[in-house]
C-alpha positions in Angstrom: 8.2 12.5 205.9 9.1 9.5 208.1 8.6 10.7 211.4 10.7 8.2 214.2 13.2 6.9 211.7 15.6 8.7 210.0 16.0 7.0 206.3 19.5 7.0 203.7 18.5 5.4 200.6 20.8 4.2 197.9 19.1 3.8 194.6 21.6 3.5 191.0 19.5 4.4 188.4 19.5 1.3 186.8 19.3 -1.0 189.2 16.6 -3.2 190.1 17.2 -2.6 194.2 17.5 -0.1 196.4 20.1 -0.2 199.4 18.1 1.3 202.7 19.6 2.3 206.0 17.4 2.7 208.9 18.4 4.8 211.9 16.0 5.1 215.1 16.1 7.0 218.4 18.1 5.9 221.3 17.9 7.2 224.7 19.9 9.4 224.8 18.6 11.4 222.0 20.8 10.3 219.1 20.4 8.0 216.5 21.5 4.3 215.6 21.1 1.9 212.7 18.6 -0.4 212.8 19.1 -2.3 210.1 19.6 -2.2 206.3 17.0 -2.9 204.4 17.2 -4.1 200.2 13.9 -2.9 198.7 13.6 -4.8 194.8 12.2 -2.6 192.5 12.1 -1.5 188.8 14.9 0.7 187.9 14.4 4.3 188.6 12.3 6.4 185.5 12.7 10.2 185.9 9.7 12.0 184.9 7.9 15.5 185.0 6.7 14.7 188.2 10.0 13.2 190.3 10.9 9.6 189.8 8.9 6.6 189.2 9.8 2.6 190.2 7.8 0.3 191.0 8.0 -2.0 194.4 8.4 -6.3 193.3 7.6 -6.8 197.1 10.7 -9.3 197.7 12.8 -7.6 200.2 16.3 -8.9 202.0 16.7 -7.4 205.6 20.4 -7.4 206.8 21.6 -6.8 210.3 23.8 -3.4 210.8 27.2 -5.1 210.8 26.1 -7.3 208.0 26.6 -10.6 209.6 23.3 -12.1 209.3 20.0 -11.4 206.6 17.2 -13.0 205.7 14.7 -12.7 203.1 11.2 -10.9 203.6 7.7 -11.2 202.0 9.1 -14.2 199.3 5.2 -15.6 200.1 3.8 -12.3 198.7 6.5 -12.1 196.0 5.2 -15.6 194.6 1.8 -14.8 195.0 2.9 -11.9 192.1 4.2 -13.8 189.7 1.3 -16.6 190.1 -1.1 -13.6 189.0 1.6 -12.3 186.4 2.2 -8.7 187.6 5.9 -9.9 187.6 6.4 -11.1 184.4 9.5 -13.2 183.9 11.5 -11.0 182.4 11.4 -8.7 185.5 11.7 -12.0 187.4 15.0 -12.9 185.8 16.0 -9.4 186.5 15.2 -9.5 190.1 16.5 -13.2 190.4 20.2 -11.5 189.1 19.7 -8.2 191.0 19.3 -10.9 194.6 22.8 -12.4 193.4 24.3 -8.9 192.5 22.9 -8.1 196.4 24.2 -11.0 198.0 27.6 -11.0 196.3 28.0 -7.4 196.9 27.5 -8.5 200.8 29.7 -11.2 201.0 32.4 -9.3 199.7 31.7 -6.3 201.5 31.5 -4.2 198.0 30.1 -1.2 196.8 28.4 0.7 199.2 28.9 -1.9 201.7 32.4 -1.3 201.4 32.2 1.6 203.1 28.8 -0.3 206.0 30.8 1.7 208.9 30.9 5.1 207.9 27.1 5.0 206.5 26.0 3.7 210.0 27.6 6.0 211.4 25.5 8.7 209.2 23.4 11.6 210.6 20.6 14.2 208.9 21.7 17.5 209.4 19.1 19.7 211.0 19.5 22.4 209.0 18.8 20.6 205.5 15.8 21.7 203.7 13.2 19.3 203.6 13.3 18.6 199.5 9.7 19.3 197.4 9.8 18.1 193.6 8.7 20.5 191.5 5.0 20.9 190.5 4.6 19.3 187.0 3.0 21.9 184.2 0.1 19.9 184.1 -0.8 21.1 187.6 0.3 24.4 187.5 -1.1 25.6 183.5 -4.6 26.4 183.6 -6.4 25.6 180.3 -9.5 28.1 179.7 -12.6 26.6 178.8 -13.1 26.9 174.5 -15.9 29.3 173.5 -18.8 27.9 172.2 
């Protein structure tokens, strides 16, 4: 649960990024967008558990109206793939997922299409805070074999 900012996150299934939207306090007790934030990632896995990615630690930060980004932790993200935990064919997919991001920006597509009515998004109090379901393997009991 984040606890000073409120956090909308876009994530296709089979996508290798996540589109984030981060609203904080103001002061006069609503909310505003702080930024949006594109976190690059495996594509999403559903298992018994919830959903599994995996974080490739490059990450593009983009201003709320869109007009200015920049690229964040690129030093951490070739650190990775010196030690090989991003192999290059998750490299190549990342390197086409940043041009899918930044051509989706500069022509104000898909979800950015539509950058002013997501900003202008708000949680509704009254939504239940969402728990994924316990998986069977934490919830069955196996009794000990006789011996």
């Amino acid at each position: 649960m984040w606890r000073e900012t409120d956090l909308l996150l876009w994530k296709p299934p089979a996508a290798w990024f996540s589109v984030n939207s981060f609203f904080v306090p103001d002061s006069g007790g609503g909310r505003w967008l702080r930024n949006w934030y594109v976190n690059f990632e495996h594509p999403t896995r559903r298992t018994e558990a919830g959903f599994d990615t995996f974080d490739l630690t490059v990450d593009l930060v983009i201003t709320p109206d869109l007009t200015r980004w920049e690229w964040k932790d690129e030093d951490e993200y070739a650190h990775v793939r010196r030690l090989g935990i991003v192999s290059g064919t998750e490299h190549q997919a990342v390197d086409d997922a940043r041009a899918e991001v930044l051509a989706m920006l500069a022509a104000r597509a898909g979800l950015l299409a539509h950058a002013e009515r997501w900003a202008a998004w708000r949680w509704e109090p009254t939504w239940v805070t969402p728990r994924p379901p316990r998986s069977r393997a934490t919830t069955e009991r196996v009794a000990p074999e006789e011996g």
